[in-house]
NUROVO-342577 format. One line per 5 residues: for each residue x, z, y of N, C-alpha, C. Coordinates in Angstrom, 2 decimals, padded with zeros to 5 digits. Example, Ala and Ser with C-alpha at 12.3 -4.5 7.8 and 13.67 -1.06 7.14 Angstrom:
<nodes>
013.19 007.80 -005.69 012.30 007.80 -004.50 013.20 007.80 -003.30 ~ 012.85 007.08 -002.25 013.67 007.14 -001.06 012.90 007.87 000.03 $
</nodes>
This chain:
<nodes>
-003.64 011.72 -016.44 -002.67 011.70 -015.36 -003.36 011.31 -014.06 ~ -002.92 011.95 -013.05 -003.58 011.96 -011.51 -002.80 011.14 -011.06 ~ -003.01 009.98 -010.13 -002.07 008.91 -009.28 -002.36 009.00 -008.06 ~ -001.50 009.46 -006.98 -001.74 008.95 -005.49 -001.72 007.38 -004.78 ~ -002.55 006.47 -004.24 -002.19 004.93 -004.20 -002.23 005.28 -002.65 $
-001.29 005.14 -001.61 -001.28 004.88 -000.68 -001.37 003.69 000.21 ~ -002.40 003.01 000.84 -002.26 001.78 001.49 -001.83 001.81 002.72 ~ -001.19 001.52 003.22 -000.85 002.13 004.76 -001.44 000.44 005.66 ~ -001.95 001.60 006.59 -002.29 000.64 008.21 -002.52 001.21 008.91 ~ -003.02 000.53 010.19 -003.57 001.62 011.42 -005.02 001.38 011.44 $
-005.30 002.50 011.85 -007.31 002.77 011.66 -007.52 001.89 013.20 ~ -008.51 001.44 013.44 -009.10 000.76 014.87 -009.36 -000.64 014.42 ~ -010.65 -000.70 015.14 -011.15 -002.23 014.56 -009.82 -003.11 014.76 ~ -009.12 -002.90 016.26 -008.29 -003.56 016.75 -007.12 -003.98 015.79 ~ -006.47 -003.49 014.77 -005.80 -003.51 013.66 -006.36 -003.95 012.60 $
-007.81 -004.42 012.25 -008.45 -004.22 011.07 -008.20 -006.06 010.37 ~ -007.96 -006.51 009.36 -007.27 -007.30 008.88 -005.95 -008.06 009.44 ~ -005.48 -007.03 010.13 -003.91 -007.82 010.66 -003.15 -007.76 008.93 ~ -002.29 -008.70 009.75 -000.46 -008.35 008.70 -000.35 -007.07 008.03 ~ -000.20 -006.29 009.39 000.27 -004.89 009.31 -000.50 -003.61 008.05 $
-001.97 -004.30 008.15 -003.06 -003.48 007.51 -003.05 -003.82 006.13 ~ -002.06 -004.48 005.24 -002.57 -005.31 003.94 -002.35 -004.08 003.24 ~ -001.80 -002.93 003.53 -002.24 -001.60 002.34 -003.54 -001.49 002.19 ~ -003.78 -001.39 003.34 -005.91 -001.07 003.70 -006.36 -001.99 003.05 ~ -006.24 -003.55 003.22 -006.73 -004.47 002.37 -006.89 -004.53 001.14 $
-005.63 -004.16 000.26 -005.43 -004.55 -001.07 -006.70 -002.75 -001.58 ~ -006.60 -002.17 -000.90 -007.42 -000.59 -001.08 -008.73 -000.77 -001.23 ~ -009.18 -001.72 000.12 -010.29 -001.52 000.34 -011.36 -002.81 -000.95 ~ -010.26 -004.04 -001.54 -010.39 -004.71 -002.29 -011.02 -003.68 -003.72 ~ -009.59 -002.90 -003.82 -009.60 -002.32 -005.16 -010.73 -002.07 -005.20 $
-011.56 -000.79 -003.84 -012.75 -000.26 -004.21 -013.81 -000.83 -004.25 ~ -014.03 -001.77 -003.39 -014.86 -002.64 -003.71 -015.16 -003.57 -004.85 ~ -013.90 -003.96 -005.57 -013.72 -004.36 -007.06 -014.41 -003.15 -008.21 ~ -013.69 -001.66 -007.54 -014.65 -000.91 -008.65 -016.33 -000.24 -008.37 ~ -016.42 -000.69 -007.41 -018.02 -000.06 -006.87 -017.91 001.03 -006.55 $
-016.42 001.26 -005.65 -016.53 002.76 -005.15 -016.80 002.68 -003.70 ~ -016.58 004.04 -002.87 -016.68 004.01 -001.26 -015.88 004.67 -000.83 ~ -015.23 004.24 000.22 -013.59 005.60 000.43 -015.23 006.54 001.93 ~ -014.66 007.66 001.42 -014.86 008.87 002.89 -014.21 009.41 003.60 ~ -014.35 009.72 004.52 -013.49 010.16 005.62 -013.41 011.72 005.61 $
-012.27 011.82 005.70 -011.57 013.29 004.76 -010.20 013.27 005.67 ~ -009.81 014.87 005.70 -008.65 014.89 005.95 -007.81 013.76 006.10 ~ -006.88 013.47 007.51 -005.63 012.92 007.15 -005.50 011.13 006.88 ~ -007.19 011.12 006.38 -007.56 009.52 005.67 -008.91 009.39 005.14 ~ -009.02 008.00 004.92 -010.20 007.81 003.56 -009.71 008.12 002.61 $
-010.17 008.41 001.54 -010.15 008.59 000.46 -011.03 008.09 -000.53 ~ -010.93 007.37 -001.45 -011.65 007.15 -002.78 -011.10 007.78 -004.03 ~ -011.75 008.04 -005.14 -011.14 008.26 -006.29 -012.06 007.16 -007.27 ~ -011.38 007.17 -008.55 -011.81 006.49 -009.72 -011.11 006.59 -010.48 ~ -011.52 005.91 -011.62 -010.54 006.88 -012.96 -010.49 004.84 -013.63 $
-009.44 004.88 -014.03 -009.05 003.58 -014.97 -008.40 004.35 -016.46 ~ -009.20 003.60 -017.22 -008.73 004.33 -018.41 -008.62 005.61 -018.25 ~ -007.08 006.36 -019.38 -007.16 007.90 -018.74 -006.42 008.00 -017.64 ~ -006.67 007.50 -016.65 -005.58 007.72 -015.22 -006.82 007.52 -014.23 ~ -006.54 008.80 -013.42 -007.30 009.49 -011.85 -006.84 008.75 -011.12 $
-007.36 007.81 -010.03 -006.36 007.32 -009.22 -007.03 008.07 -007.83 ~ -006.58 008.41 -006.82 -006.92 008.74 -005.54 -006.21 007.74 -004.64 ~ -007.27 006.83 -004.15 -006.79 005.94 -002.88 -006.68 006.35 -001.97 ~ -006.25 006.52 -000.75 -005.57 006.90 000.45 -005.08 005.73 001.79 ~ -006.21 005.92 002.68 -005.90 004.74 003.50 -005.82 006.04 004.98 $
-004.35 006.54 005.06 -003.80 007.30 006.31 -004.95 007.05 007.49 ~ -005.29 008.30 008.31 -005.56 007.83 009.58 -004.94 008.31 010.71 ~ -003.73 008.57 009.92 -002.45 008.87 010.76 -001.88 007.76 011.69 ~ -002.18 006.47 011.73 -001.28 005.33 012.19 -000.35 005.31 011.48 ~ 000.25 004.24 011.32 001.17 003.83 010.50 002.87 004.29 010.43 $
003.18 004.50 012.20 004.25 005.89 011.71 004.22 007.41 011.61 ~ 003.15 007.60 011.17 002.97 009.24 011.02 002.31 008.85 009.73 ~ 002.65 007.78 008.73 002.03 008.10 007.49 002.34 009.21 006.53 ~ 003.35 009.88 006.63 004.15 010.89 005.92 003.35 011.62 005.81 ~ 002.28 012.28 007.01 001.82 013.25 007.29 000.83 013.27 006.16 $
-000.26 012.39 005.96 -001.33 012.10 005.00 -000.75 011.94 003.60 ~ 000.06 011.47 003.64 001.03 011.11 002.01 001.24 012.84 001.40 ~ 002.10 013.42 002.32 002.25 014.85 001.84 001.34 015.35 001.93 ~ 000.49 015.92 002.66 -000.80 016.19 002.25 -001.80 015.95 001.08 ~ -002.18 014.76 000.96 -002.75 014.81 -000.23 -001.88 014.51 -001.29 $
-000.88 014.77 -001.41 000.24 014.70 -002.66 -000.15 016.50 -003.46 ~ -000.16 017.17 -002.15 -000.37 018.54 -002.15 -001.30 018.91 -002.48 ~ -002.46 018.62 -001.99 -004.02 018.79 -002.24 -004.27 018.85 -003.91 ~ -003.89 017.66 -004.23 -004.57 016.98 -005.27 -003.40 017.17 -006.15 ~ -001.95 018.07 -006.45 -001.03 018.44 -007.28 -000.68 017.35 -007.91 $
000.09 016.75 -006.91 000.14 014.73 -007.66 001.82 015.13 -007.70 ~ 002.08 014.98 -008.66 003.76 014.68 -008.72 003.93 013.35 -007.54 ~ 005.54 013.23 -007.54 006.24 012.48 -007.03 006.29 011.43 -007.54 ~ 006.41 011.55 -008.74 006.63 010.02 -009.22 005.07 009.49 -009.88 ~ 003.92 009.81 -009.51 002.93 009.77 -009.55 002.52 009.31 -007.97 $
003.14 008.73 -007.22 002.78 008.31 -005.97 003.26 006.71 -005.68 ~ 002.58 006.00 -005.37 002.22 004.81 -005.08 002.26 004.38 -003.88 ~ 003.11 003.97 -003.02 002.40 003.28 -001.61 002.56 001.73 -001.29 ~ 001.52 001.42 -000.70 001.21 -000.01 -000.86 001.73 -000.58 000.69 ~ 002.21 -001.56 000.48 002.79 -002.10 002.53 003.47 -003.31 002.55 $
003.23 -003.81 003.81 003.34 -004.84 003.77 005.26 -005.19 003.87 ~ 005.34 -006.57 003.95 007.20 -006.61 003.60 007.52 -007.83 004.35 ~ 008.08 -007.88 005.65 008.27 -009.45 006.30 009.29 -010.20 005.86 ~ 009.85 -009.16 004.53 011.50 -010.11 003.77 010.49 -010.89 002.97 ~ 009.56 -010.91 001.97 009.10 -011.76 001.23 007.93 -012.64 001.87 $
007.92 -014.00 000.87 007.38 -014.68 001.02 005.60 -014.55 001.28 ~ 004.59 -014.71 002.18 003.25 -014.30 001.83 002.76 -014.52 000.61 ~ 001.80 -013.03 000.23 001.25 -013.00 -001.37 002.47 -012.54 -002.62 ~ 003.53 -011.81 -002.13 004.21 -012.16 -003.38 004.59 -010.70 -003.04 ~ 004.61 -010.12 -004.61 004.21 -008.42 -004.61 005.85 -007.93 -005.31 $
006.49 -007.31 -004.86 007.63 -006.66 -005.29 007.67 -004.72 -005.63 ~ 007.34 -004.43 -006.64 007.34 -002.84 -007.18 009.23 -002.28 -007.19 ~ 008.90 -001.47 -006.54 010.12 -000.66 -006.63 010.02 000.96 -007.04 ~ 011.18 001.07 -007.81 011.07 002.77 -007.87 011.37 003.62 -007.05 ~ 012.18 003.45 -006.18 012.70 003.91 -004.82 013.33 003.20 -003.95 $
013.64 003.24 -003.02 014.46 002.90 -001.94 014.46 003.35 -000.33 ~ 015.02 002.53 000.24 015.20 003.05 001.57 013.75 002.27 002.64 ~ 013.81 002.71 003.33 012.67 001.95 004.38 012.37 000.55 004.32 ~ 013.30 000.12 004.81 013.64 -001.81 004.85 013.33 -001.64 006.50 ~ 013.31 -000.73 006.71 013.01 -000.92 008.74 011.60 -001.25 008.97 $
010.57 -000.26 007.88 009.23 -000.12 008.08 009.09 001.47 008.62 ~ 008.33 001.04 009.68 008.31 002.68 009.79 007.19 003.53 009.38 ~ 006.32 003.12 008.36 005.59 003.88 007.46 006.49 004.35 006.45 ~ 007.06 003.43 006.14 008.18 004.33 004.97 009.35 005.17 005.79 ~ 009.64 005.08 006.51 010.71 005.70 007.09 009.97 006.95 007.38 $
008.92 007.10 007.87 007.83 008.71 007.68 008.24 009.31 006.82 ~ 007.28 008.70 006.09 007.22 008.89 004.39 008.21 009.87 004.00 ~ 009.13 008.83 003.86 010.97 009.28 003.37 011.47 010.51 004.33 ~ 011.25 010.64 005.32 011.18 011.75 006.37 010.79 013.29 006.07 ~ 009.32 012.88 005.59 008.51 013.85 005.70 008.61 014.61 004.08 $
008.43 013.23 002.84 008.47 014.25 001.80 010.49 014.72 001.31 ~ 011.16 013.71 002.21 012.74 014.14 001.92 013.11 013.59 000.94 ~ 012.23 012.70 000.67 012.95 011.60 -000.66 012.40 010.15 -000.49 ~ 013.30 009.41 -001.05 012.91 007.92 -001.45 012.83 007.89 -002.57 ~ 012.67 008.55 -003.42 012.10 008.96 -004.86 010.73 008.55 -005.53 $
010.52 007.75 -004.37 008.96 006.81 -005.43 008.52 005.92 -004.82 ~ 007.38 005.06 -006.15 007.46 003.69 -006.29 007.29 003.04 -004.66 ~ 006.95 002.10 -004.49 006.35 001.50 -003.37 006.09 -000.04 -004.01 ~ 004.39 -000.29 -003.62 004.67 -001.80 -004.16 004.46 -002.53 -002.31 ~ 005.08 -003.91 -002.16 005.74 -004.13 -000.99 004.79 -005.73 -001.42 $
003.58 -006.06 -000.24 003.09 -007.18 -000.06 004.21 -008.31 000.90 ~ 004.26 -009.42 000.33 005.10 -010.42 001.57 003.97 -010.52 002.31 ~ 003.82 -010.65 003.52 003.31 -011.09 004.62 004.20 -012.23 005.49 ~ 005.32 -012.70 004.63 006.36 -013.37 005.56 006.80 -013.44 006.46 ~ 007.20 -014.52 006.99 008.03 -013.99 008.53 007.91 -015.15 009.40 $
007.29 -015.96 009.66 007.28 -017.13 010.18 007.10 -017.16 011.54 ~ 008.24 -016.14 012.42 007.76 -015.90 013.92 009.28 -016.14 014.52 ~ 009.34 -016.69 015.98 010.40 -016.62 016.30 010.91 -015.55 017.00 ~ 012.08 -015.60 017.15 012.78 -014.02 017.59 012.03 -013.96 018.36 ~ 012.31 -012.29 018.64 011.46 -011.46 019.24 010.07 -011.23 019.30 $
009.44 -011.71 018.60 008.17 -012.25 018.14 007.38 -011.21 016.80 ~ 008.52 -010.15 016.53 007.96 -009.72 014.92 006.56 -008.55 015.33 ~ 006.62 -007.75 016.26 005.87 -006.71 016.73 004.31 -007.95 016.81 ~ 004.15 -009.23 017.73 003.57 -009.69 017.57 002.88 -010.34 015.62 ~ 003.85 -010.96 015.23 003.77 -010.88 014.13 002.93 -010.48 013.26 $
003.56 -009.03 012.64 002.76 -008.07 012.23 001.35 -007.39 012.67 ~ 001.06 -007.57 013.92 000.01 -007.16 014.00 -001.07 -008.14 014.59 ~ -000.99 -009.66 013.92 -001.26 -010.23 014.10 -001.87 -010.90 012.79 ~ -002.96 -011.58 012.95 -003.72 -011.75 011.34 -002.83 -013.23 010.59 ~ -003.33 -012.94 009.45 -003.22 -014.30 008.50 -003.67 -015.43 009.16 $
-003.29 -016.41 008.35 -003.41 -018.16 008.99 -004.36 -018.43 008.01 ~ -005.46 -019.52 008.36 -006.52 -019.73 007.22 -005.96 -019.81 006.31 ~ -004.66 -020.72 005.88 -004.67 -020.87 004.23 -004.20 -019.41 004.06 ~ -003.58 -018.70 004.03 -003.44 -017.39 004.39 -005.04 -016.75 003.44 ~ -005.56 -016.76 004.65 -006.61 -016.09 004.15 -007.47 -016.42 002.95 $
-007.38 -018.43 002.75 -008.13 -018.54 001.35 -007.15 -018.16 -000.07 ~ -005.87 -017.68 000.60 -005.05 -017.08 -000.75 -005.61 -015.71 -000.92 ~ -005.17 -015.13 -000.19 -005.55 -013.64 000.45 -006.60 -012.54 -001.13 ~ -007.53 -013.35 -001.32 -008.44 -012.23 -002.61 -007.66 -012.49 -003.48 ~ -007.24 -013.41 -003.94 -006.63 -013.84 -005.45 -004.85 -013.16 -005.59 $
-004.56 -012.97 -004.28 -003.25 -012.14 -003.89 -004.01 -010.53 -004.54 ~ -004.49 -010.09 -003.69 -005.65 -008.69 -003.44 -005.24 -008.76 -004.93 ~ -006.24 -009.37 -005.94 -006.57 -009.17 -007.38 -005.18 -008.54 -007.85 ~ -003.81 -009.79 -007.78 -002.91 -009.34 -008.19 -002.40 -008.11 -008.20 ~ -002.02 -007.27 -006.96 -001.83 -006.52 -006.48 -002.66 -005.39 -007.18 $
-004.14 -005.20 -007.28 -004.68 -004.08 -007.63 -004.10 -004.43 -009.14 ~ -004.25 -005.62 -010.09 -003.75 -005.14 -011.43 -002.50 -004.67 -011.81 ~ -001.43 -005.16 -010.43 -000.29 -004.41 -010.71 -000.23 -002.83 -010.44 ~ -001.24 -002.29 -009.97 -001.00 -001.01 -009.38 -001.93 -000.52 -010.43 ~ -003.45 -000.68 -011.39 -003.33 -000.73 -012.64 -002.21 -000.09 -013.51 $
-001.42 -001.24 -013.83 -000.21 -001.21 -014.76 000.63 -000.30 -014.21 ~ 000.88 000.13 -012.70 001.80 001.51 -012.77 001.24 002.10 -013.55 ~ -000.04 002.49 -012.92 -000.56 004.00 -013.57 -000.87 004.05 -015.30 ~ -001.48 002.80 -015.65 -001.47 002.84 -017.31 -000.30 002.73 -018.39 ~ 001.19 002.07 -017.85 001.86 001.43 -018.75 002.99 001.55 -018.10 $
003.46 002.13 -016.84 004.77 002.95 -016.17 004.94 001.80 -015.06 ~ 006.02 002.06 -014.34 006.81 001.51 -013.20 007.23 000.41 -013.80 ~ 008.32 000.24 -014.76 009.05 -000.86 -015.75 008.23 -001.94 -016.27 ~ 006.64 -001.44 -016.54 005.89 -002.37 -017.21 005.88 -003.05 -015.82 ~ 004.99 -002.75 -014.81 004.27 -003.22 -013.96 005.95 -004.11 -013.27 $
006.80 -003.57 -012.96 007.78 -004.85 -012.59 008.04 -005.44 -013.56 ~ 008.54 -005.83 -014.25 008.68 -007.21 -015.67 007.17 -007.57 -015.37 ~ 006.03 -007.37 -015.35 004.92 -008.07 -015.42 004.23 -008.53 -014.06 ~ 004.70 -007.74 -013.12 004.00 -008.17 -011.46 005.55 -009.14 -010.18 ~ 006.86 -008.61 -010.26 007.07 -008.87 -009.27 007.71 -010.30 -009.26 $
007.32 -010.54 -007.85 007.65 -011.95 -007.77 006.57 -012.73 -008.48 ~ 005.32 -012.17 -008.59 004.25 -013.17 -009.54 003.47 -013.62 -008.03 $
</nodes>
């Protein structure tokens, strides 16, 4: 089975470990966890690697983060990835930082990488796993927020979060959607 893992962020040093970028993070973790290298390809980086019998193709958009749709459908297409064989990884200012929530579908939550997404392929028809990055900003403050980095303790959580995250995205692809929530969310 072939898996699409989408991490969504915006490409530019200027973005490069914010809030906003923890798709790219938890991606760029994975590959570096497996001794791979993403290349610059159409639309995004790209890595592949195979876990067990499952293809995974990583995908870090270089669309910016609201034109992720564009790269998502695309290589959904490319690479003949079903729908429910698609993965996207992003960050979530409803949960707490570090704490990973898998869903099978839903609506945006008022991200506008998913609101692309949902746009472009015409469904909310697959998974999304959703990093907390929390919310600890005062009004009017969220645009800052998000594109604004982690706090040291933040950051000495930050790999051991990463780990989680790639073994839950693992367990999509080896053992379904159902496994990986009973076993990842809220961990």
């Amino acid at each position: 089975m072939k898996y699409l893992i989408a991490g969504l962020g915006n490409i530019g040093s200027e973005y490069q470990g914010t809030r906003h970028n923890i798709g790219f993070t938890i991606l760029d973790a994975f590959a570096k966890a497996s001794n791979i290298v993403f290349t610059t390809q159409r639309y995004g980086d790209v890595a592949e690697l195979r876990v067990k019998n499952a293809q995974l193709v990583l995908l870090k958009p270089s669309t910016y983060m609201n034109l992720s749709g564009e790269a998502v459908r695309y290589w959904l297409q490319k690479e003949n990835i079903a729908l429910e064989n698609l993965l996207v990884v992003v960050d979530d200012i409803a949960l707490p930082f570090g704490t990973i929530r898998l869903r099978g579908k839903g609506a945006d939550g008022g991200h506008n990488g998913l609101k692309n997404i949902n746009e472009l392929l015409q469904s909310q028809q697959y998974a999304r796993l959703r990093f907390g990055i929390g919310n600890d900003f005062p009004p009017g403050a969220q645009i800052d927020y998000v594109l604004g980095y982690p706090t040291a303790e933040e950051l000495i959580q930050l790999p051991e979060r990463c780990n989680v995250a790639i073994e839950a995205i693992k367990a999509f692809c080896l053992s379904g959607l159902s496994f990986a929530m009973t076993h990842y969310n809220n961990k």
